[in-house]
C-alpha positions as CSV (number, residue, x, y, z in Angstrom):
1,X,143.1,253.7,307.2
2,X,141.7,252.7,303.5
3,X,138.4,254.4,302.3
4,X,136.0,252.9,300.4
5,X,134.2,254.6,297.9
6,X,131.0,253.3,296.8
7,X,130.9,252.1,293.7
8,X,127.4,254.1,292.6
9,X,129.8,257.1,292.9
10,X,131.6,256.4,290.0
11,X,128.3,255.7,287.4
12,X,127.3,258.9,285.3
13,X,124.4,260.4,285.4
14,X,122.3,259.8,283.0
15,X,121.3,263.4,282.0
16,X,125.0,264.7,282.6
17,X,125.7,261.9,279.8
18,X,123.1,263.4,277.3
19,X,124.1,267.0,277.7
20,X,127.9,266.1,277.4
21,X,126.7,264.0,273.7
22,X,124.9,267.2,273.1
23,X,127.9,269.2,273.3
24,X,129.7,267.3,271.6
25,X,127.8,267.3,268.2
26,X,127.0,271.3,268.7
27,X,131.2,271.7,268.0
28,X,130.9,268.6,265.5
29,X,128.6,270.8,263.3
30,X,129.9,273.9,263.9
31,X,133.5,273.2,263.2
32,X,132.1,271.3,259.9
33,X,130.4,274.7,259.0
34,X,133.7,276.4,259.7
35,X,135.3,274.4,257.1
36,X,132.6,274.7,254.6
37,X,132.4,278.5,255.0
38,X,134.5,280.7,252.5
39,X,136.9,282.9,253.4
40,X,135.6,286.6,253.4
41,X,136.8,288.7,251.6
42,X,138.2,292.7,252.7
43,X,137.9,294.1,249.6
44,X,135.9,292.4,246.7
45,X,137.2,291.2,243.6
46,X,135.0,293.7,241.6
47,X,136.3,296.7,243.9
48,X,139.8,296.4,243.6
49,X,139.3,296.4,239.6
50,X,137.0,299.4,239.7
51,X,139.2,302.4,238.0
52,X,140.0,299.9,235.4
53,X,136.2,299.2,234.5
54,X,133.5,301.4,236.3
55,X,132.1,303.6,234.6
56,X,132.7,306.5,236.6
57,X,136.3,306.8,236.8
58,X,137.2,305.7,232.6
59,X,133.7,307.7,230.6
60,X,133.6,310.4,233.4
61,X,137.2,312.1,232.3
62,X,135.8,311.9,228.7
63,X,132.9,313.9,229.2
64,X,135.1,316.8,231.1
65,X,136.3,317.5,227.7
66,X,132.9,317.3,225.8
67,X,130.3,319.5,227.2
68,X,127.2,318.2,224.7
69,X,127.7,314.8,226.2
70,X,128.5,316.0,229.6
71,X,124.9,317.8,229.6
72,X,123.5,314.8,228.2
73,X,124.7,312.7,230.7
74,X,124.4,314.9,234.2
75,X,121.3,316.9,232.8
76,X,123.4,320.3,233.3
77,X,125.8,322.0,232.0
78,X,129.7,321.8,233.3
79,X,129.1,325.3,235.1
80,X,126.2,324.9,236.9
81,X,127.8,321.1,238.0
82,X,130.7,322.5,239.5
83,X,129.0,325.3,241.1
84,X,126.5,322.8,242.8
85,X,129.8,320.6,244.1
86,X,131.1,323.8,245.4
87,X,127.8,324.1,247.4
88,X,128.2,320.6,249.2
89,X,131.2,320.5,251.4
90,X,129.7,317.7,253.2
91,X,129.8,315.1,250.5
92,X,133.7,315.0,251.3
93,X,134.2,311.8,253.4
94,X,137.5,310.6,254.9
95,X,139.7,308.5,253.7
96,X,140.7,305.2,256.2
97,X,143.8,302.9,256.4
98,X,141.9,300.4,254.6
99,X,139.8,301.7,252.2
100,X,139.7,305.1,250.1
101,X,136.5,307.3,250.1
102,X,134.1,307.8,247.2
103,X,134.8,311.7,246.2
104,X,132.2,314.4,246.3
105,X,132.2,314.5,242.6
106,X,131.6,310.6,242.2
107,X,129.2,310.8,244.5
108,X,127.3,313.7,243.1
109,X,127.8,312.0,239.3
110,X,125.8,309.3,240.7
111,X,123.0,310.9,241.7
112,X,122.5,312.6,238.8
113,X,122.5,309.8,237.0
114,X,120.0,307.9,239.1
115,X,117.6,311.0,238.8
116,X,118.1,311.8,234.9
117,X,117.8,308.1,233.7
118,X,115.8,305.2,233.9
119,X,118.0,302.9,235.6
120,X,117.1,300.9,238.8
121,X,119.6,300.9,241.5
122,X,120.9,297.4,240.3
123,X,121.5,298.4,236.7
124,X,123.4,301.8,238.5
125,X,125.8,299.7,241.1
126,X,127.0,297.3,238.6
127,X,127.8,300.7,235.7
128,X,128.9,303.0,238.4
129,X,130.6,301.7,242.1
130,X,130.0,298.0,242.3
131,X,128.3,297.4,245.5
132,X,124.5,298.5,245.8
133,X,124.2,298.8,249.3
134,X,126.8,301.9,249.1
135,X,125.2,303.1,245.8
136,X,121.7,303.3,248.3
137,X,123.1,305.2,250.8
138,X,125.2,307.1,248.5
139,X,122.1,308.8,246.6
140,X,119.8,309.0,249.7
141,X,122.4,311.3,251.6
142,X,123.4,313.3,248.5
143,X,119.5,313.9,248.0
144,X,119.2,315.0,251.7
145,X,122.1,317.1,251.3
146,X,120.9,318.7,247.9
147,X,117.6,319.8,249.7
148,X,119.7,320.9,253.4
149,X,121.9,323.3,251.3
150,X,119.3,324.8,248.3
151,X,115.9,324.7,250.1
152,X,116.9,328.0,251.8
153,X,118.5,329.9,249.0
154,X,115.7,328.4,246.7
155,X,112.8,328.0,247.5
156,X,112.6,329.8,251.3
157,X,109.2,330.8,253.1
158,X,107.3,332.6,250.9
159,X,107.5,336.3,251.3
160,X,105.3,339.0,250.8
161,X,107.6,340.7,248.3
162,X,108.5,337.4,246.6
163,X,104.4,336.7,246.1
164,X,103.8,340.4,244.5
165,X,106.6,339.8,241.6
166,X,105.4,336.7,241.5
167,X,101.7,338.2,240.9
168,X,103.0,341.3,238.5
169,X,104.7,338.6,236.0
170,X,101.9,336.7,235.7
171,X,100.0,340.2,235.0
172,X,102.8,341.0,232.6
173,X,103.5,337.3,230.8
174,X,99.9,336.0,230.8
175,X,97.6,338.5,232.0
176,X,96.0,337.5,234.5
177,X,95.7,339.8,237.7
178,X,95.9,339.2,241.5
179,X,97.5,335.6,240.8
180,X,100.0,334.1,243.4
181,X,100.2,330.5,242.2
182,X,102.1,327.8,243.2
183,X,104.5,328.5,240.2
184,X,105.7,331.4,239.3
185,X,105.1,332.8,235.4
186,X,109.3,331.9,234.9
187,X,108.2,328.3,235.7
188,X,110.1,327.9,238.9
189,X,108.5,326.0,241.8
190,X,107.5,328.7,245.0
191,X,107.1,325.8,247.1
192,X,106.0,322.1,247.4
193,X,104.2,319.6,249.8
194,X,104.9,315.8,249.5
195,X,104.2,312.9,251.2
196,X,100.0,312.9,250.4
197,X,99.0,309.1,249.0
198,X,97.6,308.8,245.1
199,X,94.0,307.6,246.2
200,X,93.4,310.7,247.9
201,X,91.6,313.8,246.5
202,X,93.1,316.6,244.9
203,X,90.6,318.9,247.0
204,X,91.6,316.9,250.3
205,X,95.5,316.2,249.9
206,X,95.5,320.7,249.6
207,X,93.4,321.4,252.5
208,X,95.2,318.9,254.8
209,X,98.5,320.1,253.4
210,X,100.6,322.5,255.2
211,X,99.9,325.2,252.4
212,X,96.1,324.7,252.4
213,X,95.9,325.3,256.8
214,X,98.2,327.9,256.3
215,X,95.8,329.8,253.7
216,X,92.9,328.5,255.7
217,X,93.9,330.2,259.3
218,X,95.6,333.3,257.7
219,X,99.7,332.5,258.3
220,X,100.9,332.8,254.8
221,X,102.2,336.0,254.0
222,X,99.7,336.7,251.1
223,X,99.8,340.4,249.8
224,X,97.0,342.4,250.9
225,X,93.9,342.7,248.4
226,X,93.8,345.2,245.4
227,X,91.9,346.7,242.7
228,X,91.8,345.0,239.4
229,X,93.9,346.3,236.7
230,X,92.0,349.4,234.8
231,X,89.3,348.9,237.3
232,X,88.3,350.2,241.2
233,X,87.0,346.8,242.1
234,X,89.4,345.5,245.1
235,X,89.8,342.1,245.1
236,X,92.3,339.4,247.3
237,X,95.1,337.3,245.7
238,X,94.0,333.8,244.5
239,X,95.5,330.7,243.5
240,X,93.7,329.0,240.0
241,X,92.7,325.6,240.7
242,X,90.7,323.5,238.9
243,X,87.1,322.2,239.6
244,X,88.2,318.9,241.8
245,X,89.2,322.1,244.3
246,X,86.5,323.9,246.3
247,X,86.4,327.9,245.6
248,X,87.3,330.2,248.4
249,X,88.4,333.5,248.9
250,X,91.9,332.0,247.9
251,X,91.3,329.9,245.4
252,X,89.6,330.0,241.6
253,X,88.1,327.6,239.9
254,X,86.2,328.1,235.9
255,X,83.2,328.8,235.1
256,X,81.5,325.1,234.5
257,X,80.2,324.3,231.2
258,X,76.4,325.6,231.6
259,X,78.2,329.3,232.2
260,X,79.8,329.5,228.7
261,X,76.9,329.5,226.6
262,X,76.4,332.6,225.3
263,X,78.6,334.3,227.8
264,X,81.8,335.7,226.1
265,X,83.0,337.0,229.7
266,X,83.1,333.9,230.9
267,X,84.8,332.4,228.1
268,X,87.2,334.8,228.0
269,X,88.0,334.0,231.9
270,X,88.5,330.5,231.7
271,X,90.5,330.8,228.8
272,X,93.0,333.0,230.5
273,X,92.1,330.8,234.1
274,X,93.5,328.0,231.7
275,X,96.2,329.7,230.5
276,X,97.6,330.2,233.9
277,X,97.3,326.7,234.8
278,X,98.7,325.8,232.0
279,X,102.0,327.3,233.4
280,X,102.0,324.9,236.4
281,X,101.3,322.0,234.5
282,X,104.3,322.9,232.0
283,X,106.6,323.2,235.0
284,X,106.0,319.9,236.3
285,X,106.4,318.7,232.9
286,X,109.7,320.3,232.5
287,X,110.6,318.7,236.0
288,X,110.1,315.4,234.4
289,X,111.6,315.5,231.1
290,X,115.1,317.2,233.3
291,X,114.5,314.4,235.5
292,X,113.4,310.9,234.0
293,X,113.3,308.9,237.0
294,X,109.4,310.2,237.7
295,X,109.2,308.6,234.2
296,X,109.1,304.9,235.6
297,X,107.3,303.1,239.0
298,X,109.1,304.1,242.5
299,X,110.3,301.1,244.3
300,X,111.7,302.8,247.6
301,X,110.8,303.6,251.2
302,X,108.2,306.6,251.7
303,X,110.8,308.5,253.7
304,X,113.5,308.5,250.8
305,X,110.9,309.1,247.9
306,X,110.0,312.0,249.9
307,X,113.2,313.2,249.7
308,X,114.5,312.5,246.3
309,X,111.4,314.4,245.0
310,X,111.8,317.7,247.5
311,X,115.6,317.5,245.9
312,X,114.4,317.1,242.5
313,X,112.3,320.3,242.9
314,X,114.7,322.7,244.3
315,X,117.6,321.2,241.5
316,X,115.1,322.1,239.1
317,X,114.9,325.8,240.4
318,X,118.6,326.0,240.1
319,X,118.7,325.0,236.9
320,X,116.1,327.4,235.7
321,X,118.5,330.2,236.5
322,X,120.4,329.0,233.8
323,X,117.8,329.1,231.0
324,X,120.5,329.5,228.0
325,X,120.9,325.6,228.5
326,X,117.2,324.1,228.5
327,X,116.7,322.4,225.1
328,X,114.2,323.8,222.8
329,X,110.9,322.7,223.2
330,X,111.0,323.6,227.1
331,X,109.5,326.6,227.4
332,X,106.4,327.9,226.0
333,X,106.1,330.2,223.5
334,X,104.1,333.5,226.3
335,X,102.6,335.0,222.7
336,X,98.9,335.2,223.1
337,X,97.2,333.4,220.3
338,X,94.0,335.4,218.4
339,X,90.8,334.6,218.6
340,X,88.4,332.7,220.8
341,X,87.8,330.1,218.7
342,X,86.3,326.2,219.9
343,X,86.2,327.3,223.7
344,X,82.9,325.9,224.7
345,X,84.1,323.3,226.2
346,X,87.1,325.0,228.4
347,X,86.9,324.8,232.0
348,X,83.8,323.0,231.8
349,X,82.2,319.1,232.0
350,X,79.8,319.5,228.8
351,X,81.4,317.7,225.6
């Protein structure tokens, strides 16, 4: 028996037609895109040439042997570099079938180099590794590492202890009593709080920081109060501040302007309330001469400015334990000068 099929059977549908065209010029364009695409490439051109031209691996061998330039270049001497590589066990990566790792000392080269100099991460990629992505991630987990191993020998919690010898060298260096400030009279950093934004106060970013609410509800470990030298008057520890902070029982602030008139005392306070400030402005001015990327405009994320500065910091005590190689110029003469000459205006707002 013969069946007939209808004819109507055989016809297309209209919109099965249309998606089949559609198909059809999806794998037209992609296979044209397939053939316009370039081959990628394993390993680039620039890498596989990079221990016959980056920097690195043909200067770096050079300055082993020459300790001025070595210094000039890393911003320490060859001691204190290899004792800070010794410290970091976890900048060793490992090696793959494919590609060899950066070593720890390549690693730690170019972050030094990225903090000491003015050079973007651009200009750094193209002298040092070839690839900027890897230089990035190169100096942001060296930096975190830096501050994960020296933060605790460095700058720990401050102690009780550590806050009295820091007040009896201040008392000893530049004579003024009861003094626990944020710097200590060797201009080493006691501890640090980053993170606040520029347009704030002064006054505000310390009183919301996590020093200012731990002076505020009694948590840090601030020596117990005590008599002024050559006198029976007990009085607590302070911190010198200038006049944008508020004075407390913690804090001091000069004697304004309409105080000094007439009032040898008081001059002779804010002179030596200036002279102690003085000391923690100098050590953030040494901080930026070691290091001259605060010497140029910040174009990173918050999170890994915050951390490249808290590394920079506690680098910056380590170095200071190693005085005999700070250039001259550093460190401030501690002599007190004679006289009380042209003070009126110190400490205060008259002109």
């Amino acid at each position: 028996m013969t069946v007939q099929i209808p004819v109507s059977m055989y016809r297309l549908n209209p919109i099965i037609m249309l998606i089949a065209k559609w198909e059809l010029f999806v794998i037209a364009v992609i296979a044209e895109e397939e053939e316009k695409r370039e081959k990628r490439l394993w390993v680039h051109n620039i890498n596989l040439k990079r221990e016959e031209h980056l920097e690195f691996l043909t200067l770096f061998p050079d300055l082993l042997q020459d300790e001025a330039n070595f210094f000039k270049y890393c911003r320490m001497s060859l001691e204190k570099c290899f004792e800070l590589l010794n410290m970091l066990p976890q900048l060793q990566k490992q090696d793959t079938t494919f590609r060899r790792c950066i070593p720890p000392d390549e690693r730690l080269a170019i972050t030094l180099k990225f903090l000491s100099y003015t050079v973007t991460l651009l200009q750094l990629f193209r002298l040092v590794i070839g690839l900027a992505s890897l230089v990035r991630k190169i100096i942001y987990d060296t930096c975190g590492a830096l501050w994960e191993v020296l933060q605790p020998v460095f700058m720990p919690q401050p102690t009780v202890e550590q806050l009295q010898r820091v007040e009896d060298n201040f008392w000893r260096i530049w004579n003024y009593p009861n003094c626990i400030a944020l710097v200590d009279a060797d201009y080493k950093l006691i501890t640090v709080d980053v993170g606040a934004y520029g347009r704030n106060s002064d006054g505000g970013i310390f009183i919301s920081s996590s020093l200012g609410q731990a002076l505020s509800n009694g948590t840090l470990n601030i020596p117990t109060p005590k008599s002024l030298p050559l006198s029976d008057v007990i009085v607590p520890h302070v911190i010198v501040c200038d006049e944008a902070f508020p004075l407390t029982k913690s804090t001091m602030r000069p004697f304004p302007g309409n105080a000094l008139e007439n009032n040898r005392e008081n001059k002779i306070y804010n002179y030596r309330h200036c002279r102690e400030k003085r000391v923690v402005e100098n050590a953030f001015s040494i901080l930026a001469k070691k290091f001259k990327i605060y010497n140029r405009k910040f174009n990173l994320k918050q999170e890994n400015m915050d951390t490249i500065i808290l590394e920079t910091t506690v680098l910056h005590i380590f170095l200071r334990n190693y005085i005999c190689y700070w250039q001259p110029g550093e460190l401030e003469d501690p002599n007190t000068p004679e006289g009380l000459n042209n003070l009126t205006s110190v400490g205060g707002n008259n002109s």
